[in-house]
N, C-alpha and C positions, 0 to 999 in steps of 0.2 A: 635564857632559853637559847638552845643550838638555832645559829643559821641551817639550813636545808636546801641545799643547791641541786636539783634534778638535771640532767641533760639529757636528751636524744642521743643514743648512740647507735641507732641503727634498730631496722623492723625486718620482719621476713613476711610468708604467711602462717608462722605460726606463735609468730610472737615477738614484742618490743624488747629492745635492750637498755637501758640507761648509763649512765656514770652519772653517781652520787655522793657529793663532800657534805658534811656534816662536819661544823665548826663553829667551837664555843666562843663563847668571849674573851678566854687565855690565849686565842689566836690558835689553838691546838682543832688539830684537822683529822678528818679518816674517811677514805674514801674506798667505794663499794659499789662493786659490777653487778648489775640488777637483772632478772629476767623477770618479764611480763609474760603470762600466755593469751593468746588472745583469748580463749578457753575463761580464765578467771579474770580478765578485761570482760567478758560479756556478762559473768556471774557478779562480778561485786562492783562493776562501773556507772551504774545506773546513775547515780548522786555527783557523778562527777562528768566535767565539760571534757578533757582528755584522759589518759594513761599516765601523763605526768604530774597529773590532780594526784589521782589515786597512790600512785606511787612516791608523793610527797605526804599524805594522809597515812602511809602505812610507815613511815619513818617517822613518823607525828606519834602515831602509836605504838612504837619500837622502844621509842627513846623516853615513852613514859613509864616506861616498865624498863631499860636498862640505860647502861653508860653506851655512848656511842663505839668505845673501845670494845665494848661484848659485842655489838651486832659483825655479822661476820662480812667478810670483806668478798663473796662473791656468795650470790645466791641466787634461786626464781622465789617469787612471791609466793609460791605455793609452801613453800616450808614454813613460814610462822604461823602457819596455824597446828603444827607438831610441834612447839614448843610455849605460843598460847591457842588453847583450845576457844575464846572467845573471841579469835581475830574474826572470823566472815562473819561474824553477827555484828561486829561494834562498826568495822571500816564499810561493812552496808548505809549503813547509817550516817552520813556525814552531820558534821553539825554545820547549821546555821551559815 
C-alpha cells in the first residue's frame, strides 16, 4: 500500500490548498498540488475531524481505482467525481 503524505499549503476564504506525495514501497514518489473548497469541505467533511482527513481519504480512494502516476499532478477535489461518478457518495461515508 502507497504512503500518503498530506501537507498544509495554505487556506484563503475560499478554500484549502495541499501538497501531497504518494509513495510506494520501490521508494518511487508523485507529488500533487491539491485544492479544497470550502464549498465541498462543508458537503462531504462531515466524517472527518479536518480537510487533511478528507483529503487523505480521497487519495485512499484515487489510488484504489488507479496507479498513483494517472492521478494528475495538480487539481481541486471537485473533479474526481467527473471521472468517478461514485466519489461524493463513498468519501461521505468514511469507514470505521
Amino acid at each position: 500500500m502507497a504512503a500518503i503524505d498530506v501537507r498544509p499549503a495554505g487556506e484563503d476564504d475560499s478554500s484549502f490548498s495541499f501538497r501531497v506525495t504518494v509513495r510506494d514501497g520501490d521508494e518511487s514518489e508523485t507529488h500533487h498540488d491539491v485544492t479544497l473548497s470550502r464549498t465541498h469541505w462543508l458537503r462531504l467533511g462531515a466524517g472527518y475531524d479536518t480537510p487533511a482527513q478528507l483529503l487523505r481519504a480521497c487519495f485512499e480512494f484515487l489510488l484504489a481505482r488507479e496507479g498513483k502516476e494517472s492521478i494528475l499532478g495538480s487539481f481541486d477535489v471537485s473533479v474526481i467525481g467527473r471521472y468517478f461518478p461514485e466519489f461524493e457518495s463513498r468519501i461521505g461515508r468514511p469507514e470505521g
